[in-house]
OpenMM code with the backbone's topology and positions (N, CA, C; nanometers):
from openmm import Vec3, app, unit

residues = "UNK UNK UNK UNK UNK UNK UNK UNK UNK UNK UNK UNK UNK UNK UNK UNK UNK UNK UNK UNK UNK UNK UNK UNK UNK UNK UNK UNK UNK UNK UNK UNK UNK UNK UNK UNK UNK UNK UNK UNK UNK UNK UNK UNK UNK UNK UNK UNK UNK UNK UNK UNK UNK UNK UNK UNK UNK UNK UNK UNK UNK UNK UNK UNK UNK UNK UNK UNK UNK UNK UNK UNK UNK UNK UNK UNK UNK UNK UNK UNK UNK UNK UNK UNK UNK UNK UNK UNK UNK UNK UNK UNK UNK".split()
positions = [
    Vec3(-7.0384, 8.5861, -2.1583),
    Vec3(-6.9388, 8.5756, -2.2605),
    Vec3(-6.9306, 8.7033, -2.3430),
    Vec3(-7.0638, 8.7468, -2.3722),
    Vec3(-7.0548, 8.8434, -2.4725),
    Vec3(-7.1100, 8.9567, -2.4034),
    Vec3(-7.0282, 9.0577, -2.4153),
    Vec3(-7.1038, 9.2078, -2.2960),
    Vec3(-7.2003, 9.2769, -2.3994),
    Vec3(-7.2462, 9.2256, -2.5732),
    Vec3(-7.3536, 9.3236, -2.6122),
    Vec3(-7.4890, 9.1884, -2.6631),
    Vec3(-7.4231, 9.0773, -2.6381),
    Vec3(-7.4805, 8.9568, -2.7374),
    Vec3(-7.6211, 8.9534, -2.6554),
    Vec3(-7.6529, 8.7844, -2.7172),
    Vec3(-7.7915, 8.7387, -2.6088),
    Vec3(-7.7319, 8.6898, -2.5163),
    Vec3(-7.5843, 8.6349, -2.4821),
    Vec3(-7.5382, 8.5763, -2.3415),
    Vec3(-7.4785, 8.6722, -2.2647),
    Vec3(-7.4740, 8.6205, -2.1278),
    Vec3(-7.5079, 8.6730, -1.9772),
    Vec3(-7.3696, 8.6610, -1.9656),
    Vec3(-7.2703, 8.7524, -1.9258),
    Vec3(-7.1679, 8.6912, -1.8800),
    Vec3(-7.1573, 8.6261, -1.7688),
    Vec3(-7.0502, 8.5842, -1.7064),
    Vec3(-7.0390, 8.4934, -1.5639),
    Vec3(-7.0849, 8.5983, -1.4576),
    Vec3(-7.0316, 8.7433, -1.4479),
    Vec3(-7.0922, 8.8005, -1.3392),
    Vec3(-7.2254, 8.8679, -1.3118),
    Vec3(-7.3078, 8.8627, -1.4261),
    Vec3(-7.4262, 8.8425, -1.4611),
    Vec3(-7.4848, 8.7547, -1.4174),
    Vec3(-7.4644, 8.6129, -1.4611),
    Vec3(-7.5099, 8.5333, -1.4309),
    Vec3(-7.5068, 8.4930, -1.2279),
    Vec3(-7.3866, 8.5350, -1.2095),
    Vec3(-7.3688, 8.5410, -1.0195),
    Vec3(-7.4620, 8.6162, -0.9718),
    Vec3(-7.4785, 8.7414, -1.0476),
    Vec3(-7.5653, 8.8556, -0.9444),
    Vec3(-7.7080, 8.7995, -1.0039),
    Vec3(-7.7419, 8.7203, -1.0384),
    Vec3(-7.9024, 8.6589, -1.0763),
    Vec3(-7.8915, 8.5466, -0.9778),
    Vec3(-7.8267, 8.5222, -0.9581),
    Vec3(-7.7837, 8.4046, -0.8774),
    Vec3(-7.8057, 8.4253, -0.7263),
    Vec3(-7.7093, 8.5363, -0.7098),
    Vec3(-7.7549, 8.6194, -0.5767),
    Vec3(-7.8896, 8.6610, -0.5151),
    Vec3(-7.9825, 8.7071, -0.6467),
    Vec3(-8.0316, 8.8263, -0.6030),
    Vec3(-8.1509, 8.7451, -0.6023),
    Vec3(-8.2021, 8.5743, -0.7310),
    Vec3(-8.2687, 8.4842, -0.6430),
    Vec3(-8.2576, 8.4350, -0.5073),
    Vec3(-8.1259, 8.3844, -0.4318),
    Vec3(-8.1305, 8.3751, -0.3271),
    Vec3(-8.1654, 8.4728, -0.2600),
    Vec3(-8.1725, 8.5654, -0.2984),
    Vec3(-8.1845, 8.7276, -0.1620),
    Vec3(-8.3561, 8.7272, -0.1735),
    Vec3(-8.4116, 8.6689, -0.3068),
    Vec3(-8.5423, 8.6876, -0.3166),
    Vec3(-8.6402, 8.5523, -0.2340),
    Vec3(-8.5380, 8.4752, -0.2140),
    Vec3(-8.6360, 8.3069, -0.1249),
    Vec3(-8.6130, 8.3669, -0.0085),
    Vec3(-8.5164, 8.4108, 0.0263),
    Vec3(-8.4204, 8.4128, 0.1955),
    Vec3(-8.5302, 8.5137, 0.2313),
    Vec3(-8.5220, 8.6154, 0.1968),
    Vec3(-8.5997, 8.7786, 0.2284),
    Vec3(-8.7740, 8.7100, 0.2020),
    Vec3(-8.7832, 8.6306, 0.1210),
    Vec3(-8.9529, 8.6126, 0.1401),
    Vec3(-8.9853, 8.4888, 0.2477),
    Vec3(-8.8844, 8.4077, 0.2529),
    Vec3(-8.8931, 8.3085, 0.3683),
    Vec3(-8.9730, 8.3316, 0.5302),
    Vec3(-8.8627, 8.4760, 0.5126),
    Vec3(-8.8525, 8.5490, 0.6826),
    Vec3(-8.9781, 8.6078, 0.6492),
    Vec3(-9.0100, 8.6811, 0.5450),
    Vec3(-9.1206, 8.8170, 0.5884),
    Vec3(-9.2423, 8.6545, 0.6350),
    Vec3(-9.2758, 8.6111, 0.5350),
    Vec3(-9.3538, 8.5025, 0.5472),
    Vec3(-9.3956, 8.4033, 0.7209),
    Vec3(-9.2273, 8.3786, 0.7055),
    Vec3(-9.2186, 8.2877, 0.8936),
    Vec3(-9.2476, 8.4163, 1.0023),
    Vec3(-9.2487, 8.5602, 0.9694),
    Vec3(-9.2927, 8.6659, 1.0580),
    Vec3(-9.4469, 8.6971, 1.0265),
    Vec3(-9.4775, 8.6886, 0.9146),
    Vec3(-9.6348, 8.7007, 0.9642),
    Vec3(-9.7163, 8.5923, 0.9911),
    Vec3(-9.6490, 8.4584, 0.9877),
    Vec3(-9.7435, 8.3241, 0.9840),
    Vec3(-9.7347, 8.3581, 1.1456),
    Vec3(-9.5965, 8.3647, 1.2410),
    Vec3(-9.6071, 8.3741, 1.3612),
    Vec3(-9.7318, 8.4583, 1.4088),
    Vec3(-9.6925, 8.6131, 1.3872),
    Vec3(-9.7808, 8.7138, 1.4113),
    Vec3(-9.9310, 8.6914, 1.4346),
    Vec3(-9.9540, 8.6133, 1.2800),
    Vec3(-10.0986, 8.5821, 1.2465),
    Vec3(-10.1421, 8.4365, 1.3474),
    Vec3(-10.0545, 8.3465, 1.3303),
    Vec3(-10.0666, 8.2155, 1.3946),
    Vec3(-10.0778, 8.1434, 1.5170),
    Vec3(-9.9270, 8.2318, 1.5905),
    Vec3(-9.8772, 8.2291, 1.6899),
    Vec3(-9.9850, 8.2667, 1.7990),
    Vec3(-10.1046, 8.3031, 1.8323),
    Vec3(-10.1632, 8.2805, 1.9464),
    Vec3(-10.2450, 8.1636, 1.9501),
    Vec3(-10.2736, 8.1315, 1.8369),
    Vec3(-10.3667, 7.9885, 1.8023),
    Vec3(-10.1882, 7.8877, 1.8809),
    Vec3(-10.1414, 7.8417, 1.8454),
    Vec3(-10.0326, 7.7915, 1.8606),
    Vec3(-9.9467, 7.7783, 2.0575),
    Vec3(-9.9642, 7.9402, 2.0530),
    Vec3(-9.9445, 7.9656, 2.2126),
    Vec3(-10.0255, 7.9148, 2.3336),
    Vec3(-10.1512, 7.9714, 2.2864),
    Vec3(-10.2354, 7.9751, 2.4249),
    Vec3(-10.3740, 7.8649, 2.3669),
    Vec3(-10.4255, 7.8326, 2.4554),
    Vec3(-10.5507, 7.7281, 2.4346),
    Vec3(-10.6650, 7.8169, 2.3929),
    Vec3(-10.6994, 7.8177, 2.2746),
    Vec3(-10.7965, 7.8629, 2.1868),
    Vec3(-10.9109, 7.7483, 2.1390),
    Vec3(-11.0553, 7.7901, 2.1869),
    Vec3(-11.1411, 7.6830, 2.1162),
    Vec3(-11.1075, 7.6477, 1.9481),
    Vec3(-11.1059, 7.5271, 1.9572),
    Vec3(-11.0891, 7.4958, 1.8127),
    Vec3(-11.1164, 7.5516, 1.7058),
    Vec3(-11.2540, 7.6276, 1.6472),
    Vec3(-11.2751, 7.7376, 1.6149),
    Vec3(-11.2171, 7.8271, 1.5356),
    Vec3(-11.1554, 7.9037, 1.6391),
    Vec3(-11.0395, 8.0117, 1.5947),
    Vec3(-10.9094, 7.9910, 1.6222),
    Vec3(-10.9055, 7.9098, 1.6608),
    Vec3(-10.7236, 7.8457, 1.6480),
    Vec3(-10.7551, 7.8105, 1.4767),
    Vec3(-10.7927, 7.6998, 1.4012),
    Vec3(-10.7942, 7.6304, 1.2879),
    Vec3(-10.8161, 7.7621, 1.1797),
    Vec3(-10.8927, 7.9110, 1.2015),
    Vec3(-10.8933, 8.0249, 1.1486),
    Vec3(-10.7526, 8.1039, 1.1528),
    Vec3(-10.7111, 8.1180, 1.2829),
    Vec3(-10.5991, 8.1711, 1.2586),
    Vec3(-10.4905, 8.0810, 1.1948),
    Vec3(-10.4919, 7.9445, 1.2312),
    Vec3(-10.3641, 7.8864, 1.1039),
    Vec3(-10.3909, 7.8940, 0.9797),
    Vec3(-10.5154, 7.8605, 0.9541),
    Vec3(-10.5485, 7.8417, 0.8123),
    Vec3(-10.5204, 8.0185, 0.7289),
    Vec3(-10.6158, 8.1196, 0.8527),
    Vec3(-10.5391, 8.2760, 0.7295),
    Vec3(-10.3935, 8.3009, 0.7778),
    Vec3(-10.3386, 8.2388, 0.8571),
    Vec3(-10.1745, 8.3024, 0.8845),
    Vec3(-10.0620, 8.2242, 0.7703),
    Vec3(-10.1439, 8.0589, 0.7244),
    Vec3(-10.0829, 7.9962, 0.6279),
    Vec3(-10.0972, 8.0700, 0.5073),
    Vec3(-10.1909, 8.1038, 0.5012),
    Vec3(-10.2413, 8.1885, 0.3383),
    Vec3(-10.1859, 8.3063, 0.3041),
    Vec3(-10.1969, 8.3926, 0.4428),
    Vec3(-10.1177, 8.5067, 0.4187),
    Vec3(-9.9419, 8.5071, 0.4198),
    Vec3(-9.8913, 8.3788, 0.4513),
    Vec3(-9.7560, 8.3901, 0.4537),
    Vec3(-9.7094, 8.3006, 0.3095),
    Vec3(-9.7795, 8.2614, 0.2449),
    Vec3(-9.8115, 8.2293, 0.0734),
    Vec3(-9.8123, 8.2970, 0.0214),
    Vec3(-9.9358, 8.4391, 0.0436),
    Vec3(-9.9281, 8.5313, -0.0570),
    Vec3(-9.7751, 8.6422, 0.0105),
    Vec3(-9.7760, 8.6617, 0.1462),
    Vec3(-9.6500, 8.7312, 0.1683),
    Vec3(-9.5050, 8.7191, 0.0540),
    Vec3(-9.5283, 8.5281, 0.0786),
    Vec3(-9.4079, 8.4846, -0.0171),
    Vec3(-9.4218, 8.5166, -0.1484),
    Vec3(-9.4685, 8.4684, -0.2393),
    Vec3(-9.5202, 8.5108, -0.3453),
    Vec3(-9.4821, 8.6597, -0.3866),
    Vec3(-9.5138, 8.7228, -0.3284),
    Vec3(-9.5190, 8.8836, -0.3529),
    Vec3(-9.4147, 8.9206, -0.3419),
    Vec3(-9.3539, 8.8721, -0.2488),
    Vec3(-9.2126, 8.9031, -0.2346),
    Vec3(-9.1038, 8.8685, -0.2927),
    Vec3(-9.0722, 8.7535, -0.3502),
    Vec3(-9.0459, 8.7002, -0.4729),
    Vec3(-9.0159, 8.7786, -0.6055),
    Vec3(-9.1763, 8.8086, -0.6311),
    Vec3(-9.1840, 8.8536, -0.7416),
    Vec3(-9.1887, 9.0220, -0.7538),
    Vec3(-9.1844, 9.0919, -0.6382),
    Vec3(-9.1178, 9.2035, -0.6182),
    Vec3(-8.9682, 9.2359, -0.6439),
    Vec3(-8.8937, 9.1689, -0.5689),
    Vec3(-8.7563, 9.1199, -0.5728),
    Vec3(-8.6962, 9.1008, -0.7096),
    Vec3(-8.7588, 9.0103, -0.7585),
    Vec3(-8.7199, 8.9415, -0.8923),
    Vec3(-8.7278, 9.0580, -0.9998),
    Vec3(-8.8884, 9.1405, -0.9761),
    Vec3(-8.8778, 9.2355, -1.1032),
    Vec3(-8.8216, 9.3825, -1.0470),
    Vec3(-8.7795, 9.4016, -0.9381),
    Vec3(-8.6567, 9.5128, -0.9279),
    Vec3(-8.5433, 9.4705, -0.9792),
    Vec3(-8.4767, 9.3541, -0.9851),
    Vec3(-8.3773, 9.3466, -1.0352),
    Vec3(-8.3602, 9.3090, -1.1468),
    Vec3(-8.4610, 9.3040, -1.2412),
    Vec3(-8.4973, 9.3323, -1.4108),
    Vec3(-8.4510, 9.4449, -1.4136),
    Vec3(-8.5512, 9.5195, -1.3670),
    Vec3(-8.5631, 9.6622, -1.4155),
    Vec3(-8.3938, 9.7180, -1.3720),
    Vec3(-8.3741, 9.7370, -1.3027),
    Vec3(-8.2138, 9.7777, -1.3017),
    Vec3(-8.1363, 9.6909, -1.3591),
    Vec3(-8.1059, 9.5664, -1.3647),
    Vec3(-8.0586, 9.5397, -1.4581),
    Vec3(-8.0691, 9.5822, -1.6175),
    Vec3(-8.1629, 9.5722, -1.6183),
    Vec3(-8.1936, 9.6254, -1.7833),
    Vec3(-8.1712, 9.7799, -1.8043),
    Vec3(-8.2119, 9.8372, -1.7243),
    Vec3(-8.0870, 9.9893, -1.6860),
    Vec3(-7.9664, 9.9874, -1.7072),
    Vec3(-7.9134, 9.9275, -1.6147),
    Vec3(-7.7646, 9.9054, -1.6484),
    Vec3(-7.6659, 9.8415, -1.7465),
    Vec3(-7.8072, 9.7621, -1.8212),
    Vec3(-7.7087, 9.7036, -1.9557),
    Vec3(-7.6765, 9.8052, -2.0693),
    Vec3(-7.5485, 9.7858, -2.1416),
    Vec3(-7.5966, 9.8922, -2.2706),
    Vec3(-7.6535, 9.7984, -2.3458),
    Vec3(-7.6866, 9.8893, -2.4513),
    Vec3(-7.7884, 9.8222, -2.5843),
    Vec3(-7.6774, 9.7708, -2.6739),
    Vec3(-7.7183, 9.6973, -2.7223),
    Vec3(-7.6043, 9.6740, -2.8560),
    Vec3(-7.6348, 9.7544, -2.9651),
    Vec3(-7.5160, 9.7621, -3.0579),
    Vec3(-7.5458, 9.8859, -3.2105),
    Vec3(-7.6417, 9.8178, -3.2883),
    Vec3(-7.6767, 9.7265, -3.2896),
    Vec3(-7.7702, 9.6569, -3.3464),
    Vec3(-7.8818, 9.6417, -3.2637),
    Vec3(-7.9218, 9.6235, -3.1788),
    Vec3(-8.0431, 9.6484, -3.1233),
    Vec3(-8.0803, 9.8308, -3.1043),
    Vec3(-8.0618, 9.9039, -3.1955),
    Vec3(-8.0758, 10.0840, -3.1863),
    Vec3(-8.1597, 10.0694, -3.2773),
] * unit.nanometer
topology = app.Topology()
chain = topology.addChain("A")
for resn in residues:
    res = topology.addResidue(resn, chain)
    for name in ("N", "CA", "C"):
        topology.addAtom(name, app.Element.getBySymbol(name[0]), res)
């Protein structure tokens, strides 16, 4: 509504909108690519129980913290440029 206030205008509010979805979608994949990577031979081929239940258990963990990180990578690049790109208001100087 207001381009210097505390509210977001509408296309503000879209490109936060966006750029969460770009931040689940983009950590989804990195995540479903290393759970495979990490997982995927436990999964493929007949592995003593052992190290099959090792590789799911660190390919689950690491595609948690993958997500996670990625997320919150995502999320605080597009602070920081956003907050670049806003002006200040005459009252916030």
């Amino acid at each position: 509504m207001y381009a210097y206030g505390g509210r977001r205008s509408a296309a503000e509010r879209d490109a936060a909108t966006v750029e969460i979805g770009y931040a689940l979608v983009s950590a989804a994949f990195a995540a479903a690519v290393l759970f495979g990577a990490v997982a995927g031979p436990a999964l493929l081929f007949h592995l003593p129980p052992l190290p099959a239940a090792v590789l799911l258990r660190l390919g689950s963990a690491l595609a948690v913290v993958v997500f996670m990180a990625r997320v919150v990578s995502v999320l605080l690049r597009f602070r920081r440029q956003f907050a670049a790109d806003r002006p200040i208001a005459p009252d916030e100087r």
